[in-house]
C-alpha positions as CSV (number, residue, x, y, z in Angstrom):
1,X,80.1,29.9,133.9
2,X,82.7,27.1,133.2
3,X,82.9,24.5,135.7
4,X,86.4,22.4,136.8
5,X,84.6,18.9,136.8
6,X,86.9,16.1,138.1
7,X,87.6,12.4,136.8
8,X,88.9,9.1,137.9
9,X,90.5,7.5,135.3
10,X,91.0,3.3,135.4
11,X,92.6,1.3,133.4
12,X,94.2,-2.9,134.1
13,X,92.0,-2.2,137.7
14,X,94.0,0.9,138.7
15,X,93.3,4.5,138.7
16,X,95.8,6.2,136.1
17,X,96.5,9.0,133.9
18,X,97.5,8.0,130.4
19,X,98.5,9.8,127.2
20,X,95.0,9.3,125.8
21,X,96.2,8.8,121.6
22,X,98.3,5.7,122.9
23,X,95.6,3.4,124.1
24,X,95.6,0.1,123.0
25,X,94.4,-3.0,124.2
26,X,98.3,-4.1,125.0
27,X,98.6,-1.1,126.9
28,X,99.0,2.8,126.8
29,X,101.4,5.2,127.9
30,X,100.9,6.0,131.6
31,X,102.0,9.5,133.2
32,X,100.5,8.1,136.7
33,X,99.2,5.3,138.2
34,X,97.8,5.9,142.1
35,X,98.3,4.0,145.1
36,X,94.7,4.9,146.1
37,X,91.7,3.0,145.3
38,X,89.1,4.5,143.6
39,X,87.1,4.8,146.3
40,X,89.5,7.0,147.9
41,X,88.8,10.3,144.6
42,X,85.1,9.5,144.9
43,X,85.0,10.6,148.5
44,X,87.3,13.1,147.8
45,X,85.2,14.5,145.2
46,X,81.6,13.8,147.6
47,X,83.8,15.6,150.4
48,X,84.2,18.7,148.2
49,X,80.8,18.6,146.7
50,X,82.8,18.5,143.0
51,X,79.6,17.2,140.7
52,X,79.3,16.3,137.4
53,X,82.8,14.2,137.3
54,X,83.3,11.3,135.4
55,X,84.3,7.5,136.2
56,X,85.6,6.1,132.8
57,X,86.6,2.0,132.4
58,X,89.4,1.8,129.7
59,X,89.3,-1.3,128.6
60,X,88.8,-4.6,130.8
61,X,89.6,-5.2,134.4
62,X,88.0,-2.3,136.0
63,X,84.8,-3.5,136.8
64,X,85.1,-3.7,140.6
65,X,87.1,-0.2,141.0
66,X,84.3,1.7,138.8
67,X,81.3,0.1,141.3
68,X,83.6,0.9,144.1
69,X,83.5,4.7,142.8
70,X,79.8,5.0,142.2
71,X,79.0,3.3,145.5
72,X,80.9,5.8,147.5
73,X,79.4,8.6,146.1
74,X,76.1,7.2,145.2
75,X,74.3,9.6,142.3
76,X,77.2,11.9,142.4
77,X,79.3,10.3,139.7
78,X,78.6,9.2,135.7
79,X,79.9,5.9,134.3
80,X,81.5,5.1,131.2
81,X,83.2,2.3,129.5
82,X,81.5,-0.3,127.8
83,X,78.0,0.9,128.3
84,X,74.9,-0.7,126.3
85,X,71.8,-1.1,126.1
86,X,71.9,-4.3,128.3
87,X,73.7,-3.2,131.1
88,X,73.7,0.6,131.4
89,X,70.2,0.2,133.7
90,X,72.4,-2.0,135.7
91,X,75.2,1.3,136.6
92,X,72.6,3.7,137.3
93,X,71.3,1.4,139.9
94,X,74.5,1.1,141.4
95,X,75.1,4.7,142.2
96,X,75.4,6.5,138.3
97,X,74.1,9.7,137.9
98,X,74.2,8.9,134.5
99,X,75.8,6.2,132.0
100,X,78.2,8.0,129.3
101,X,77.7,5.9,126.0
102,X,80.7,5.8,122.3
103,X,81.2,2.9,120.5
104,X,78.0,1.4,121.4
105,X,76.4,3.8,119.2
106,X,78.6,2.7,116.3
107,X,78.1,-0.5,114.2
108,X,81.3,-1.1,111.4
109,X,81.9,3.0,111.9
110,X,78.6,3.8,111.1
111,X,76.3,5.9,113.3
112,X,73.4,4.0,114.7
113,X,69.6,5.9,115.7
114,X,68.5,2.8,116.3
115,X,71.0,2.0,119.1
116,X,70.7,5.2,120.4
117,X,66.9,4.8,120.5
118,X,67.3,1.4,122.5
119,X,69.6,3.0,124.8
120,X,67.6,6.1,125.5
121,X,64.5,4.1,126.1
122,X,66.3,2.5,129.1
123,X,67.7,5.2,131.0
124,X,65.7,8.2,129.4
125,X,67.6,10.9,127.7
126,X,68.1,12.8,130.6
127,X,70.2,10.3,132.5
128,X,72.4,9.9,129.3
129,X,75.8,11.6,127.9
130,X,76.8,11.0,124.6
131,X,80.9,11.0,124.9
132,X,81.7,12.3,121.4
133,X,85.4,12.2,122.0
134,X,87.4,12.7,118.8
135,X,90.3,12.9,116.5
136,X,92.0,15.9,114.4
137,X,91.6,14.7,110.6
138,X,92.3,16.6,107.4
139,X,88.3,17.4,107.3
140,X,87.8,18.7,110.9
141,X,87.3,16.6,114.0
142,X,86.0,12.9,113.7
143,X,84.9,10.9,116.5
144,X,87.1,7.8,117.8
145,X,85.7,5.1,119.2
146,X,87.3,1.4,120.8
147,X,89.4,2.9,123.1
148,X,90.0,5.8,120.2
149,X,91.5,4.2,117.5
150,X,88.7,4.1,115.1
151,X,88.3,7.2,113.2
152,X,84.4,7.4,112.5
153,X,83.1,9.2,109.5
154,X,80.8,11.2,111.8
155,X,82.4,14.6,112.2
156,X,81.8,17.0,115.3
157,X,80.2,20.2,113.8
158,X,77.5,22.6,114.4
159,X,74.6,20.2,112.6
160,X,76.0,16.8,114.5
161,X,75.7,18.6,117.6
162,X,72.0,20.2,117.6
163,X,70.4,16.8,115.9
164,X,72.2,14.7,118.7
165,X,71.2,17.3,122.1
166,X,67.3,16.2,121.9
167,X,68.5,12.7,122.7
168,X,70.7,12.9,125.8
169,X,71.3,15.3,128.8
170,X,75.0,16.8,128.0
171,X,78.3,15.8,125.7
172,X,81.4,14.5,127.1
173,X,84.1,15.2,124.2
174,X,88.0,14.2,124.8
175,X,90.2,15.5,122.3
176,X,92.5,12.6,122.4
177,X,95.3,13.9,120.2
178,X,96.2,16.4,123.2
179,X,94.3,13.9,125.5
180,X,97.3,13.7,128.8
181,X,100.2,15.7,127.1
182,X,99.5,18.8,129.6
183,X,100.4,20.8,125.6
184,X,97.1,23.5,126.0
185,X,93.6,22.6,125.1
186,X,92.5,22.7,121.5
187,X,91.1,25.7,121.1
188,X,89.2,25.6,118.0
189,X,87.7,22.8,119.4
190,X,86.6,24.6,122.7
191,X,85.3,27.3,120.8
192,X,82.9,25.4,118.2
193,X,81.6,23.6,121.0
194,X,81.0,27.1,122.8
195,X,79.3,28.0,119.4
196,X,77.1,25.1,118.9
197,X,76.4,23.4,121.7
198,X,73.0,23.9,123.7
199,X,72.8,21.6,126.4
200,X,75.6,20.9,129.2
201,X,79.4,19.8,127.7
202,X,82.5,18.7,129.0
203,X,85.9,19.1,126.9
204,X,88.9,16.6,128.2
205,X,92.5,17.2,127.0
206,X,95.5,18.8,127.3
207,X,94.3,21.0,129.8
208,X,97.8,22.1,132.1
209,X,97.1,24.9,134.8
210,X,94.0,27.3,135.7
211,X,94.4,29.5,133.5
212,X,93.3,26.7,131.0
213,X,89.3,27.5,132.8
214,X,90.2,30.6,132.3
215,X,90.7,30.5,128.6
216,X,87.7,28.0,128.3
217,X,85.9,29.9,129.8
218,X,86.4,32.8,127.3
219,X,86.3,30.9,124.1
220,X,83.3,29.3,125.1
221,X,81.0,32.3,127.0
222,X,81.2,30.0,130.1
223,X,79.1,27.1,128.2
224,X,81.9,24.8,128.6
225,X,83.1,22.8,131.4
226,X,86.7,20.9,131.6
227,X,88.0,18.3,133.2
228,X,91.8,18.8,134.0
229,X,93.7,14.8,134.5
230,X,97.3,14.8,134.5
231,X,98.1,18.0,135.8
232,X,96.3,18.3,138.8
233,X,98.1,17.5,142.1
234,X,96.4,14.6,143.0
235,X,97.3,12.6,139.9
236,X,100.7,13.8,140.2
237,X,100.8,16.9,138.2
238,X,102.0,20.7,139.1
239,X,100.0,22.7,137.2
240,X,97.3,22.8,139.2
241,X,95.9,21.9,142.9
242,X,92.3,20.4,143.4
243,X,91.8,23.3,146.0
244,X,92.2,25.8,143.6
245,X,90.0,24.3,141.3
246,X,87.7,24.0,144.3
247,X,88.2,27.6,144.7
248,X,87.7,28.4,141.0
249,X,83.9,26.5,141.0
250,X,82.9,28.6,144.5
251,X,83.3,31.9,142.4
């Protein structure tokens, strides 16, 4: 069954919603910033018993706002955004179900075991999400890493997938061409994932009403979970409430 699972955003200290392909470390282009803290989504999401969400640090300056989150909802949150190995043990012990972990795993664009090994052996695979968030190229879809404007060589397919699921505990995997444009989910993405993927998995982008779980849903045979951002009502979209994703998960 696919799952809605929710997200706080936070960029420059604030919880936003930004076109996710514009990121840059002078800025990005914002469809909402909140006047709430993020304190204020974390209990939302404890009050509504919404698990499985996601607390993500773009760039600098959010380092008080993402412990805020994962103290208010202690264990009911994962935490990524400059994770390594030297301080993820430090954001599981402040309240992160797990730690979500890119560009660590990347030195000069090339895939590293040995990070992921160092990294694994301090939280354990099964309090670790590999985000393989990605990029559209000519060859399929790459994954992006610092703050997704470096194009790796490692591509998302079918073999990337099953050699990296013995090492962590699900996939978190924005597509961040469609990343905040509320323009549909990619599809072909959705349904490789569906395919290939054997342990939990998250897909982020583009999603714009429920009938986007809906299509998920089918493309994937329910393996598939997405996060919906800029659309939903509380970050100042109208193509979908929280309460009827709320109602959507009680099925």
């Amino acid at each position: 069954m696919t799952y809605f699972r929710p997200c706080i955003d936070l960029h420059q200290g604030q919880v936003k919603q930004i076109v996710g392909g514009s990121l840059k470390e002078s800025g990005a282009d914002t469809n909402f910033v909140s006047t709430h803290d993020a304190a204020y989504y974390a209990d939302l999401y404890k009050r509504h018993d919404l698990k499985g969400g996601h607390v993500i640090a773009l760039g600098p300056g959010n380092q008080a706002q993402a412990l805020l989150a994962l103290k208010t909802w202690f264990g009911g949150l994962q935490f990524g955004g400059g994770v390594n190995r030297e301080n993820a043990t430090s954001y599981l012990e402040a309240g992160a179900s797990h730690v979500i972990v890119t560009s660590y795993l990347f030195e000069q664009g090339q895939f590293s075991w040995e990070r992921l090994e160092g990294i694994k052996a301090e939280t354990g695979a099964e309090r670790l999400v590999l985000d393989l968030s990605c990029r559209k190229t000519e060859s399929g879809w790459h994954i992006a890493t610092d703050r997704w404007q470096t194009v790796t060589s490692t591509a998302i397919t079918a073999e990337t997938l099953s050699e990296l699921s013995d090492h962590c505990a699900e996939f978190l995997i924005h597509a961040a061409d469609v990343e905040g444009l509320q323009g549909g989910i990619d599809q072909d993405l959705v349904n490789l994932l569906g395919e290939a993927c054997t342990i939990p998995v998250t897909y982020a982008g583009g999603a714009r009403s429920l009938d986007d779980l809906k299509l998920v849903e089918k493309l994937s045979q329910g393996k598939v979970d997405l996060t919906i951002g800029s659309a939903l009502d509380i970050f100042g979209g109208s193509g979908v409430t929280l309460q009827e994703c709320i109602a959507w998960n009680a099925r």
